[in-house]
Residue frames relative to the residue before (quaternion, step in Angstrom):
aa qw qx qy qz dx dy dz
X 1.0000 0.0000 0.0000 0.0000 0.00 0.00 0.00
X 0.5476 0.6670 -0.2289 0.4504 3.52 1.13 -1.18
X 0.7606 0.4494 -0.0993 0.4579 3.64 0.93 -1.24
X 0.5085 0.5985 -0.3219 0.5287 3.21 1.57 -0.93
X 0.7191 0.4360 -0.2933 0.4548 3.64 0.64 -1.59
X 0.7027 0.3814 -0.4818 0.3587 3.60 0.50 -0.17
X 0.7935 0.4261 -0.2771 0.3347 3.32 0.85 -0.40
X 0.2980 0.4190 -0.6200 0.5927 3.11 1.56 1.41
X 0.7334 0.4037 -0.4502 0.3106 3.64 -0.27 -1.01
X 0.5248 0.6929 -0.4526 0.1990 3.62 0.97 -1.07
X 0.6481 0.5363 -0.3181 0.4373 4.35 1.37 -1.12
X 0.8429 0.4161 0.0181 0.3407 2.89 0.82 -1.75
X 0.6710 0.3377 0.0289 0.6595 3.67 1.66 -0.79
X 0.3536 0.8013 -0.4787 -0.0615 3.68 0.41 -0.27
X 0.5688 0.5238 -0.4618 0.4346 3.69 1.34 0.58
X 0.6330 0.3725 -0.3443 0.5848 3.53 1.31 -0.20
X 0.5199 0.4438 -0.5027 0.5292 3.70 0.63 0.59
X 0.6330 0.2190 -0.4214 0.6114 3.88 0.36 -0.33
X 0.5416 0.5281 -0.5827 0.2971 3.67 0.02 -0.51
X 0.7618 0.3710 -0.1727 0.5022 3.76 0.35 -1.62
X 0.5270 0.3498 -0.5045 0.5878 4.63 0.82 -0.25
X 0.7041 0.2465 -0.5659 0.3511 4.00 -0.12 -0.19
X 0.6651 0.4634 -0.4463 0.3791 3.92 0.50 -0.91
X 0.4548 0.6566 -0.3972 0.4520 4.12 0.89 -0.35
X 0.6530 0.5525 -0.2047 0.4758 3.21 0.99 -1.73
X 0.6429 0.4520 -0.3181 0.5302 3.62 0.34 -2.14
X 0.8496 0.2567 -0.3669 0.2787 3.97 -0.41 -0.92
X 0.5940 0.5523 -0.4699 0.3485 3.75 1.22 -0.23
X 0.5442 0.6387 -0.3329 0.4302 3.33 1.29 -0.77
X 0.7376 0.3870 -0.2501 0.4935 3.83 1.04 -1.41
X 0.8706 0.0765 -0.1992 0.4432 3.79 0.64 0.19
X 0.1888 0.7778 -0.5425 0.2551 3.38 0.89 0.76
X 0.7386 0.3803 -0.1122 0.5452 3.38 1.02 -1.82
X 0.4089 0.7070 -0.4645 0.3423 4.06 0.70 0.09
X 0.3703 -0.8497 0.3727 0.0448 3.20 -1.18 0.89
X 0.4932 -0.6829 0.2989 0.4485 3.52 0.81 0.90
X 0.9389 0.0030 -0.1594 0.3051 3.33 1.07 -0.75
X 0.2049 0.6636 -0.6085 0.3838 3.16 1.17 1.22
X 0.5020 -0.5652 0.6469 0.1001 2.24 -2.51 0.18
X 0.0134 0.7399 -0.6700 -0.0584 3.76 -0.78 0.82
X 0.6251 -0.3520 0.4194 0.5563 3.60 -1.59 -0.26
X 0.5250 -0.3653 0.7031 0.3106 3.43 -2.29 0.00
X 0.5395 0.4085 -0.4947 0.5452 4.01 0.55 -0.09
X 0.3713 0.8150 -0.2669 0.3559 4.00 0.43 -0.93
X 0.8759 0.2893 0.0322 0.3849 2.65 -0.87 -2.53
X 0.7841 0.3898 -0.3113 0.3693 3.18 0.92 -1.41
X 0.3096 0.7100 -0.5181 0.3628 3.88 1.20 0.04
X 0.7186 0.4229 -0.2728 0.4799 3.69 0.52 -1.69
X 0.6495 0.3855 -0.5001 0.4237 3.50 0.41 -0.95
X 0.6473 0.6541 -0.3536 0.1679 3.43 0.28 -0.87
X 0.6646 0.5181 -0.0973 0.5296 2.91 1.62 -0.79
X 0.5485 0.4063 -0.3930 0.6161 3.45 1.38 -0.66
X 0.7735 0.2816 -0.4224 0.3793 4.16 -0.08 -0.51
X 0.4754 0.6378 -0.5159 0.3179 3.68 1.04 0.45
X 0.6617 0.5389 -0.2281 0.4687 3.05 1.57 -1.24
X 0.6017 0.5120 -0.3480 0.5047 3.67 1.21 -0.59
X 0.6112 0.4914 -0.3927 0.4803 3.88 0.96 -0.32
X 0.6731 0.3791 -0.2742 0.5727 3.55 0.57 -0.55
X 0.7149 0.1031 -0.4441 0.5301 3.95 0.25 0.69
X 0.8195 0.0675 -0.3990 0.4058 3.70 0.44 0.46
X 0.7180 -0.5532 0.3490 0.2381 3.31 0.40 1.61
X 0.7357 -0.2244 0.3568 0.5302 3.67 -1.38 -1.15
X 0.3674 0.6267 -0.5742 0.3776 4.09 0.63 0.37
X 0.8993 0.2449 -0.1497 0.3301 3.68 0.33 -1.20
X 0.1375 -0.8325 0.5302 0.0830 3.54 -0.10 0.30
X 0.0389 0.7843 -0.6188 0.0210 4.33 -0.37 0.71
X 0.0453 -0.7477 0.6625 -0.0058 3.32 -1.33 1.07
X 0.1063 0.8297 -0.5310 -0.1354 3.22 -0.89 0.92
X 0.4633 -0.7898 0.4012 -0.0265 3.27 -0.97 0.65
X 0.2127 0.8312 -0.4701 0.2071 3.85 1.18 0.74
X 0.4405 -0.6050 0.5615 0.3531 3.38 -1.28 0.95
X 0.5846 -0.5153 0.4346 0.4515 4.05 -1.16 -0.01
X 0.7891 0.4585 -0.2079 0.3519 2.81 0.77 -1.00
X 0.4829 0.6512 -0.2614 0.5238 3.83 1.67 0.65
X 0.2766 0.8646 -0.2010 0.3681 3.33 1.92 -0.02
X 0.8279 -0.0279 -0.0609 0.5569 3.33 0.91 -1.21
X 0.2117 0.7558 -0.5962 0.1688 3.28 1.31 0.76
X 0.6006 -0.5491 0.5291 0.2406 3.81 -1.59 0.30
X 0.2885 0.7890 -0.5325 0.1035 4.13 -0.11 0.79
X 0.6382 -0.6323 0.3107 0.3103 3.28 -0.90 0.42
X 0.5372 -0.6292 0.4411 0.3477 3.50 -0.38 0.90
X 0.8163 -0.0259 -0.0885 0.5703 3.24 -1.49 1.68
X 0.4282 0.5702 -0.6488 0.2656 3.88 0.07 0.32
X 0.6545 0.4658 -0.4117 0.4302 4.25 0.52 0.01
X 0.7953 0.3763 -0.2644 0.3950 3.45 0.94 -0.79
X 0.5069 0.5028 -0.5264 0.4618 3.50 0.75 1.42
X 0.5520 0.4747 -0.3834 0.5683 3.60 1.77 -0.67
X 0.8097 0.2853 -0.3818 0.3423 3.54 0.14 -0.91
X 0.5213 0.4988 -0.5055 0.4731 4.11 0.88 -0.06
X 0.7525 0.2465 -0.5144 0.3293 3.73 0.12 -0.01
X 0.6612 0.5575 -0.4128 0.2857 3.38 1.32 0.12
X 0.6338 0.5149 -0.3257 0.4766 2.93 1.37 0.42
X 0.4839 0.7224 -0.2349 0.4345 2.93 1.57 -0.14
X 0.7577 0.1945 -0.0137 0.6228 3.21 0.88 -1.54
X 0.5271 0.4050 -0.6484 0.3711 3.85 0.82 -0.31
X 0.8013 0.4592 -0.2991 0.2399 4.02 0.26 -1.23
X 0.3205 0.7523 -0.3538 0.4540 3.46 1.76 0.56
X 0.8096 0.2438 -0.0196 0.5336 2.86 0.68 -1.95
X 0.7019 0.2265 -0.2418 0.6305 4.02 0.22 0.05
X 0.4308 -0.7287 0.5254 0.0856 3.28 -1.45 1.81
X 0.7274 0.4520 -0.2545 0.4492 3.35 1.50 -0.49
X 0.7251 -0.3727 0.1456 0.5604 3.82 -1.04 -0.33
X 0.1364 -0.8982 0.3668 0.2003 3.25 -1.42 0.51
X 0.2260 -0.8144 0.4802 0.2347 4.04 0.29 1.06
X 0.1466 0.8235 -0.5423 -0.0790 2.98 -1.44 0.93
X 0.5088 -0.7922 0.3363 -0.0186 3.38 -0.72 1.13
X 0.1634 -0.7409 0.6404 -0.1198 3.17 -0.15 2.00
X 0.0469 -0.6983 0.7049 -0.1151 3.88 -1.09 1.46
X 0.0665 -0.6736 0.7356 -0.0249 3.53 -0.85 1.26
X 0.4784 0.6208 -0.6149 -0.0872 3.10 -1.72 0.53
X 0.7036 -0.5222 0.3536 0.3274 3.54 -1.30 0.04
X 0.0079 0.8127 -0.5820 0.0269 3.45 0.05 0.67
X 0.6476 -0.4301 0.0864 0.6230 4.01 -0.17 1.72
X 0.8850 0.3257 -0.0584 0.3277 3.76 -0.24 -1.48
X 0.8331 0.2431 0.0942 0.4878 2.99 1.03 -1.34
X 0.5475 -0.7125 0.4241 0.1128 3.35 -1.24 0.51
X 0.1928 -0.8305 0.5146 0.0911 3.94 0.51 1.17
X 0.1501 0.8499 -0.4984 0.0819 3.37 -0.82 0.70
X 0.1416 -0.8200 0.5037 -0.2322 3.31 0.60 1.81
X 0.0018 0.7152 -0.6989 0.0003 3.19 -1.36 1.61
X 0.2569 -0.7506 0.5835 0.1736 3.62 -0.62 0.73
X 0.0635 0.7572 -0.6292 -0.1636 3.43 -1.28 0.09
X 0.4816 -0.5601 0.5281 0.4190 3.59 -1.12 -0.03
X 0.1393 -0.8651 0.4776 0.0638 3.80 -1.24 0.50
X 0.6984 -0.5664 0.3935 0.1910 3.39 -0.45 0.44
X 0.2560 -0.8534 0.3831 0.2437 3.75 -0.07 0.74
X 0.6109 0.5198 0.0120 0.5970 2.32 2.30 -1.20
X 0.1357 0.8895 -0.4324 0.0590 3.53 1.68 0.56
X 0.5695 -0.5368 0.5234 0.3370 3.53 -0.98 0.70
X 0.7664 -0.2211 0.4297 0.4233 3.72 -1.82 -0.89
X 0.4678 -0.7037 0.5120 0.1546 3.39 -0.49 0.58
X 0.3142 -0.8187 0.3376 0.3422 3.72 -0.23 1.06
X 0.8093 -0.2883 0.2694 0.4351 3.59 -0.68 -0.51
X 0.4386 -0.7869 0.3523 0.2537 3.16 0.73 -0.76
X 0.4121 0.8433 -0.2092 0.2743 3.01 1.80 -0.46
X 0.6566 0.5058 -0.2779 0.4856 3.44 1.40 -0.47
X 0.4662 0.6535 -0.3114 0.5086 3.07 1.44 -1.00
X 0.8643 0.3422 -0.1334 0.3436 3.16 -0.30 -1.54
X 0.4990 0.6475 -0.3291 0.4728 3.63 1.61 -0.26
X 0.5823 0.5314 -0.2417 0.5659 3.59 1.46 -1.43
X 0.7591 0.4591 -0.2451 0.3911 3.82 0.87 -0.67
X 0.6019 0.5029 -0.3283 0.5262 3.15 1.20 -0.37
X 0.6160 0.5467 -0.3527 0.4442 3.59 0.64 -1.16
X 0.8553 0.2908 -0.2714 0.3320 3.59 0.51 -0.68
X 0.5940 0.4740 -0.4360 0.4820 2.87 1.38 -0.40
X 0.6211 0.5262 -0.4114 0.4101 4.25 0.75 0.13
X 0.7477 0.2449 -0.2981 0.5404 3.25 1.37 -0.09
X 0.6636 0.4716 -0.2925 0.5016 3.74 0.85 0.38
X 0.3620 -0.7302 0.5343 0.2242 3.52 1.03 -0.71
X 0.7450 0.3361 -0.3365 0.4678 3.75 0.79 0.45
X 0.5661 -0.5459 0.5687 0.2409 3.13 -1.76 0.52
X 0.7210 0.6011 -0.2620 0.2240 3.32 0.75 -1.00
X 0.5303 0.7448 -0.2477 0.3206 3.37 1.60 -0.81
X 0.7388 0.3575 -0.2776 0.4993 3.88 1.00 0.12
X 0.1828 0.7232 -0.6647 0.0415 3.90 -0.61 0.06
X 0.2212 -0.6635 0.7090 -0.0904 3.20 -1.64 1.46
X 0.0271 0.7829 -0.5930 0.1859 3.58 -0.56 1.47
X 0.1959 -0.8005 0.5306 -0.1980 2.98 -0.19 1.86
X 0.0974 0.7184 -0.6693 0.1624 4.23 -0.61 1.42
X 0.8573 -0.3102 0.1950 0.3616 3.46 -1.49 0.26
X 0.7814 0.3099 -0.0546 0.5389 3.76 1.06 -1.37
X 0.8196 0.2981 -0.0823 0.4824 3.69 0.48 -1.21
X 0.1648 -0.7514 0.6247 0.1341 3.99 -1.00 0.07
X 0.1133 -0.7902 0.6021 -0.0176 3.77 0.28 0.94
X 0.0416 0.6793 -0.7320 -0.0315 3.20 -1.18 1.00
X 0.1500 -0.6910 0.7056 -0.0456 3.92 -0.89 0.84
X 0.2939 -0.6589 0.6811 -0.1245 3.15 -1.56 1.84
X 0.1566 0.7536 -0.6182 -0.1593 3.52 -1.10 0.15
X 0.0292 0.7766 -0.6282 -0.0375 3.88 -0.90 0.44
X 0.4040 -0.7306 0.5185 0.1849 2.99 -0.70 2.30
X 0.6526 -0.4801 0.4437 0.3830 3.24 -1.84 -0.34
X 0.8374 0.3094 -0.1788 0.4137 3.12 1.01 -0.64
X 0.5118 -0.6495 0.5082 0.2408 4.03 -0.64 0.85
């Protein structure tokens, strides 16, 4: 998709085509070599994501809007590599599906005694389309529960306006 968008922008835009082939570049380079299951910092992870929702701003323009939100002190916590950038691509995926206008979504980090909270909000659709597969979801659940050993580590809290998905990654493995 990423490649497609440069090669519209490439006639019509050709600084925001190199702009988005160098960020493409910066994030294949930062997680190409990454191990499904290791552990990097939460300072890290959010670098790649940063770079994947730069690239998602520059093919949907003023439509998408991301906030994140990390305590300082959540910086060098220990999370699994690329474990945000399957929560926040379907929220961008399906928030800009289902709502014709802009869409904000909302990444909340904090420390909670043991464990690391990580809550993406999105905005939904009364009038929501088909529901996707689920497959990311359930990818984000497996991964932790294969490196953590619990069930408990995901919750998905679904109300009229907002869809709230909430991670947790203890300190200890």
């Amino acid at each position: 998709n990423s490649l497609n968008s440069v090669s519209a922008l490439i006639s019509h835009q050709p600084e925001e085509a190199r702009r988005m082939l160098q960020l493409l570049s910066d994030f294949l380079r930062g997680t190409i070599r990454k191990d499904p299951g290791s552990l990097i910092k939460l300072e890290e992870e959010l670098e790649h994501l940063r770079w994947f929702i730069e690239i998602e701003q520059v093919r949907f323009a003023d439509r998408l809007q991301v906030k994140i939100e990390a305590n300082e002190n959540t910086a060098d916590w220990p999370v699994p590599s690329l474990i945000l950038l399957p929560l926040v691509e379907n929220a961008i995926k399906h928030g800009l599906s289902e709502i014709s206008g802009s869409v904000d979504i909302q990444l909340q980090i904090v420390q909670e005694a043991e464990t690391l909270r990580i809550s993406l909000i999105k905005p939904v659709s009364s009038e929501s389309k088909k529901p996707g597969t689920g497959y990311g979801l359930e990818s984000v659940k497996r991964r932790l529960f294969l490196l953590y050993r619990r069930p408990d580590l995901v919750e998905i809290d679904r109300n009229a306006h907002t869809f709230t998905i909430t991670i947790r990654i203890p300190t200890e493995r």
